[in-house]
C-alpha positions in Angstrom: 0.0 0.0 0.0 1.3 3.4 -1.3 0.4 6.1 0.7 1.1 10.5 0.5 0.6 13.3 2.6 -0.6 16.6 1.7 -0.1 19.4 3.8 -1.6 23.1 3.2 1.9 24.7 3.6 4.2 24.1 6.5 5.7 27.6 7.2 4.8 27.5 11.0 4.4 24.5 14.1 1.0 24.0 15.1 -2.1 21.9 16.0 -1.9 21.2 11.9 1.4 19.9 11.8 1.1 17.9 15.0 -1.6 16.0 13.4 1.3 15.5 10.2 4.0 14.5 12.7 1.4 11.5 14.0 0.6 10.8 10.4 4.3 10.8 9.7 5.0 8.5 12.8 2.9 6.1 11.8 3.8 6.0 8.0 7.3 6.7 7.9 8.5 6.4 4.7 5.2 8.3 3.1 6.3 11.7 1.4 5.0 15.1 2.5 3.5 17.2 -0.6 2.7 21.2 0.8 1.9 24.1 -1.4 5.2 25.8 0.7 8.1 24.8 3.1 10.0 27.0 5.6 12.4 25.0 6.7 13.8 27.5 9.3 10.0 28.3 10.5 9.9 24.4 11.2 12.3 23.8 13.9 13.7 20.7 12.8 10.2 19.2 12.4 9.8 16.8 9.4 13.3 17.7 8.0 13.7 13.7 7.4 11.1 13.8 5.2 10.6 13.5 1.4 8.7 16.9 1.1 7.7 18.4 -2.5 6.9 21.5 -2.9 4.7 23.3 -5.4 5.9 26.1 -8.1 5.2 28.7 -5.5 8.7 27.7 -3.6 10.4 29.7 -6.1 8.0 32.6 -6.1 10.2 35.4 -4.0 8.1 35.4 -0.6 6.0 32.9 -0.8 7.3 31.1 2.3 6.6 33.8 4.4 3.4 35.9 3.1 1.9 32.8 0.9 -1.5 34.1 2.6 -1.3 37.2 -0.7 -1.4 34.6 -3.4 -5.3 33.1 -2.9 -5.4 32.7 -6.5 -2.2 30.9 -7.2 -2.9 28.4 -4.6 -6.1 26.3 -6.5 -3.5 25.4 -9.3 -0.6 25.1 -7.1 -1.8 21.8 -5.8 -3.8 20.8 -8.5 -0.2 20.2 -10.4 0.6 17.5 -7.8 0.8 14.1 -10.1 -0.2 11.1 -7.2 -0.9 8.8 -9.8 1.8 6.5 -8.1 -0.6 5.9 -5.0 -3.0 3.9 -3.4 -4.1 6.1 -0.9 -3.7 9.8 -0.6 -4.2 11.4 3.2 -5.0 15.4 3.3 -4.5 17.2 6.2 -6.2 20.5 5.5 -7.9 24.0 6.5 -7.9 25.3 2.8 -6.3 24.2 -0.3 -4.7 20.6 0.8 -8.0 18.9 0.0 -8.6 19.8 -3.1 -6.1 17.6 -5.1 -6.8 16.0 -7.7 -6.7 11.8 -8.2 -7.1 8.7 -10.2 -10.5 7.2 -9.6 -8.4 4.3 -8.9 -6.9 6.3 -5.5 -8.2 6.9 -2.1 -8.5 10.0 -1.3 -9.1 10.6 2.9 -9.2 14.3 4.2 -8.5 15.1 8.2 -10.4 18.4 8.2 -9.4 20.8 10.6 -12.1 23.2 9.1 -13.8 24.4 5.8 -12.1 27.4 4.5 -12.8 30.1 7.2 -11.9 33.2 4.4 -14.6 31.5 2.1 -17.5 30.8 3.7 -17.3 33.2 6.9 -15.9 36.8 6.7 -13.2 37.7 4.3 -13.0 41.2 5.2 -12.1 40.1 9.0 -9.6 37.7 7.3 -8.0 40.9 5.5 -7.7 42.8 9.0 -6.5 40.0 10.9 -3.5 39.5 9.1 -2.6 43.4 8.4 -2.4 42.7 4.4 -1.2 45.5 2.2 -4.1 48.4 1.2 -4.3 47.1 -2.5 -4.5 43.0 -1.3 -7.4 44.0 0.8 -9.2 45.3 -2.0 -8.8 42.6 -4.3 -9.0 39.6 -1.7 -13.3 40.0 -1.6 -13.2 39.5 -5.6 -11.0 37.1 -5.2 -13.3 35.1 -2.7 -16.0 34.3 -5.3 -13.4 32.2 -7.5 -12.3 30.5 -4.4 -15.6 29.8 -2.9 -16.5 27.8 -6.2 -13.5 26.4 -6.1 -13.4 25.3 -2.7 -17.2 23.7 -2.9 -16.1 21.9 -6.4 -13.0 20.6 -4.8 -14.9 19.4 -1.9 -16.7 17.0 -3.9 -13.0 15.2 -5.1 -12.5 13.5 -1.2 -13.4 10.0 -0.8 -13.6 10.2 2.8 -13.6 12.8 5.2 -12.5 13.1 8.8 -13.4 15.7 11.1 -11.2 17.4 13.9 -14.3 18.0 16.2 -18.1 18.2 16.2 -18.0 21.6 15.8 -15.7 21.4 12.1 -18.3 18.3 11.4 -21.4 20.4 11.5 -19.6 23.0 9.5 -18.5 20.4 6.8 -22.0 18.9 6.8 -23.7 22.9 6.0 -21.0 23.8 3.5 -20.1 20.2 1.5 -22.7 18.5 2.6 -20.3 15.6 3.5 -21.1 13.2 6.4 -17.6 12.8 8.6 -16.0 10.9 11.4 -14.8 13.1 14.0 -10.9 11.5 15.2 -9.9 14.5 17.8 -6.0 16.0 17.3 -3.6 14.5 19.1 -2.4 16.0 22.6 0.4 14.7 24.3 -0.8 14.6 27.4 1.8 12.3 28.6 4.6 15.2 28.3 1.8 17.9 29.5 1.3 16.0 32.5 0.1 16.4 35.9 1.6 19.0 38.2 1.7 19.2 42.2 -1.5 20.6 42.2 -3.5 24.0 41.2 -1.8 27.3 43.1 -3.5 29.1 45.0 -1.6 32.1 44.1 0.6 32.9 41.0 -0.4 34.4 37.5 -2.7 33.7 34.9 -1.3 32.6 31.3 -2.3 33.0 27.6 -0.7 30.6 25.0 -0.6 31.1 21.0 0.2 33.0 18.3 -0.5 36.9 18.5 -3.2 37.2 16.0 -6.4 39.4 15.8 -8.8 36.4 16.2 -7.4 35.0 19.4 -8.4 38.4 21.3 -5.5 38.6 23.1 -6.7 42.3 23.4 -9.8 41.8 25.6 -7.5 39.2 27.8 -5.0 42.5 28.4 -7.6 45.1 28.8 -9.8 42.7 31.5 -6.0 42.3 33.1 -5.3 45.9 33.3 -8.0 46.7 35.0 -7.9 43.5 37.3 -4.7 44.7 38.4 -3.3 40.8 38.2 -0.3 39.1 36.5 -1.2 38.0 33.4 2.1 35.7 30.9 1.6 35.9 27.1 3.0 33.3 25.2 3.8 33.1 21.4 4.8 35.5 18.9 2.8 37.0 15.8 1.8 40.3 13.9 0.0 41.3 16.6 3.0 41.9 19.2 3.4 45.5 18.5 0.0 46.7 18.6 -0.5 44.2 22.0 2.6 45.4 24.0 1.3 48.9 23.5 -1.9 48.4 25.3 -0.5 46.2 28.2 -0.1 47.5 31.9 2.4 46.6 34.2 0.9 43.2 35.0 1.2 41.4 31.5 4.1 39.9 30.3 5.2 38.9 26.8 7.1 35.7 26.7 8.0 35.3 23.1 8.0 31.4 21.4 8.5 28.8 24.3 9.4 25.1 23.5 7.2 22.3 25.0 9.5 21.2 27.5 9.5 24.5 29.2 5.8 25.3 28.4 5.1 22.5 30.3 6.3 24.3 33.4 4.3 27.5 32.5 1.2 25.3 32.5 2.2 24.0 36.0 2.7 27.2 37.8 -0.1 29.5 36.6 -3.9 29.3 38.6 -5.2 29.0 35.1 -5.3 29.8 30.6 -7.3 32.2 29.5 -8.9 31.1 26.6 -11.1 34.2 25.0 -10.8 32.4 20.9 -13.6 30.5 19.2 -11.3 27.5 18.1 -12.2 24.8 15.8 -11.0 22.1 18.9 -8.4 24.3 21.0 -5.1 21.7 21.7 -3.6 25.1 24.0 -7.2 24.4 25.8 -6.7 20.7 26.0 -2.9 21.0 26.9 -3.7 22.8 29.9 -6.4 20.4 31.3 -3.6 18.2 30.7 -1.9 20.0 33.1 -4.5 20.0 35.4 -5.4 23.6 35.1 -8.6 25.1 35.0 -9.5 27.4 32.0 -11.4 30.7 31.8 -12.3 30.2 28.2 -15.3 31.8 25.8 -18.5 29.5 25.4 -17.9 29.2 21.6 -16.1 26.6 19.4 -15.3 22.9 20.5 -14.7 23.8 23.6 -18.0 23.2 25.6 -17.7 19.8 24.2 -15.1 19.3 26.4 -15.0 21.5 29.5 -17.9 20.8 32.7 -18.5 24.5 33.8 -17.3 25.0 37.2 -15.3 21.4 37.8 -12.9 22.4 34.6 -13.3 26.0 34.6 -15.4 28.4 33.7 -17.4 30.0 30.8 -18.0 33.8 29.8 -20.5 34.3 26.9 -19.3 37.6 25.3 -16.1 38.4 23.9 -15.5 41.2 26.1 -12.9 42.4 28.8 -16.2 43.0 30.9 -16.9 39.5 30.4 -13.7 37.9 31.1 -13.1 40.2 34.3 -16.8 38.6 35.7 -15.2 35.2 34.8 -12.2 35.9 36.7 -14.0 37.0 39.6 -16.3 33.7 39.6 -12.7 31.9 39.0 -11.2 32.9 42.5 -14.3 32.0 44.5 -14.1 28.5 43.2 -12.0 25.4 43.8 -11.1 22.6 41.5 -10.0 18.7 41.3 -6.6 19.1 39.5 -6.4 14.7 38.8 -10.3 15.2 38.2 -9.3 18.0 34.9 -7.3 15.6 33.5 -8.8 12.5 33.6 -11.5 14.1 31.6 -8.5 14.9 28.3 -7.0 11.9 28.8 -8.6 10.5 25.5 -7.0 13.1 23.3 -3.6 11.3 23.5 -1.5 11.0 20.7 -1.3 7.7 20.8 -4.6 6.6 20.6 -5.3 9.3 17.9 -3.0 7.2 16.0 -4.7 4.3 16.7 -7.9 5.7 15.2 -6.3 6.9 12.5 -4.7 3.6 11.7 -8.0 1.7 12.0 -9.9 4.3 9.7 -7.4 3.9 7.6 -7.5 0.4 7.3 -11.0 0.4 7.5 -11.4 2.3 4.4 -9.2 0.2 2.4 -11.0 -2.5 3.4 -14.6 -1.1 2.5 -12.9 0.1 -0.8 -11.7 -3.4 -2.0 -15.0 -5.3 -1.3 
């Protein structure tokens, strides 16, 4: 059995790439195909891979602002030939999915979500990621050629798997695809249990600093709360965020695992303000045993029992997340309890499921 990856673009480590590196894990020899590779942006991830990369490699600054090329991307993976292939294994947000096979090849998508920038709001999309004047006025026109594209491509996967209920419901309104929801992996074996929750210490924020993870309602709620608040990751939002931030916040700039681990284990708890499509920052920190003070939006009710895991504002508001905080404090919590309830997103058994799908489908497609 010949089997491929296919990748969006690997220009950063994330939840996306952690479900590639399981992939990888379990099919070792299988090449990587992405529309772009950074190999400095990946930290030594997947650098023993066969990777192949599309004709926008050699396109001057394409590995690092691929997000201005919407329209090149359709053909960019269209050009991939997987005719030598049995099975073909996507692992997308946007264009990964929509390559094209033999009818003789099985095609399986892990979906971490249908095109946000298509189907929900490409004007936020423009502002979120601080595109030149000219790109935002031609990214809307471009949307209509990449919403037809999208929904046509949809229609090329065999079989689709989702990375939550809340990405299968979405799948199900905009493809009108049935999926099996596999969770991301978490490796809740290396985020493990600490000594217990503190009953003092500071409150943490992990991920990248973009517009849609409302790091700025975290800050403002924290300024005016007058308590220690730890940032963690690094994006084009820094600037704009370090300007706005009292005394009490601090910026921590890219951590690696091993030492995030120990950020985990020392705060009272991870703010969590984002709609996310499953949230592995979320699930990492229950991990940890840590309660969260996260937005009732996203995957994330699915997963959290108000007031024994954290708790739950319903606006995205620094009002909101201060009335949060203030429930937070008068509360206590079962640290062993929190992560007994995440112990199913471990890595390993998300490769189990995987495997068995996969096999599974091979099965049902040679009967």
């Amino acid at each position: 059995m010949k089997i491929a990856f296919v990748h969006d673009y690997l220009v950063q480590y994330g939840g996306a790439e952690r479900v590639l590196e399981c992939l990888s894990e379990l099919y070792p020899y299988a090449p990587i195909y992405t529309i772009v590779y950074n190999k400095d942006a990946m930290h030594g991830v997947f650098e023993d891979k066969l990777i192949y990369t599309s004709y926008l490699q050699k396109i001057p600054f394409a590995r690092t602002w691929h997000r201005i090329f919407p329209l090149l991307m359709p053909p960019a993976v269209e050009e991939f030939d997987f005719s030598p292939y049995d099975i073909v294994f996507s692992d997308s947000s946007s264009y990964a999915k929509g390559i094209i096979t033999s009818p003789d090849t099985l095609h399986i998508c892990y979906m971490h979500t249908p095109m946000r920038y298509a189907w929900d709001d490409c004007q936020k999309y423009t502002r979120d990621f601080y595109f030149p004047n000219i790109i935002k006025k031609l990214i809307p026109f471009a949307m209509n050629y990449i919403r037809i594209w999208d929904k046509m491509s949809a229609d090329r996967i065999d079989m689709y798997i989702a990375n939550s209920n809340f990405v299968a419901q979405r799948i199900k309104k905009y493809y009108h695809k049935d999926s099996t929801v596999i969770h991301p992996p978490v490796d809740t074996k290396k985020f493990a249990l600490t000594d217990g929750l503190k009953k003092d210490g500071y409150y943490l924020m992990v991920g990248r600093l973009i517009a849609y993870k409302q790091h700025a309602i975290a800050i403002k709620a924290f300024n005016e709360l007058k308590l220690p608040l730890k940032i963690i990751g690094r994006g084009p939002e820094f600037k704009r965020l370090q300007k706005i931030a009292g005394q009490t916040i601090e910026f921590l700039g890219r951590v690696e695992d091993e030492n995030l681990q120990e950020y985990y284990g020392n705060c009272k708890a991870v703010i969590f303000p984002q709609e996310e499509d499953f949230g592995i920052v979320a699930i990492e920190a229950l991990s940890c045993g840590k309660p969260l003070i996260a937005y009732r939006g996203g995957d994330i009710p699915e997963h959290m029992e108000e007031e024994k895991m954290g708790v739950f504002f319903d606006e995205q508001t620094s009002d909101d997340i201060k009335k949060a905080v203030q429930k937070f404090q008068k509360l206590t919590f079962d640290a062993a309890y929190i992560r007994s309830r995440v112990e199913k997103f471990d890595r390993e058994i998300f490769k189990e499921k995987i495997k068995a799908f996969i096999e599974n489908a091979v099965a049902e497609k040679n009967m």
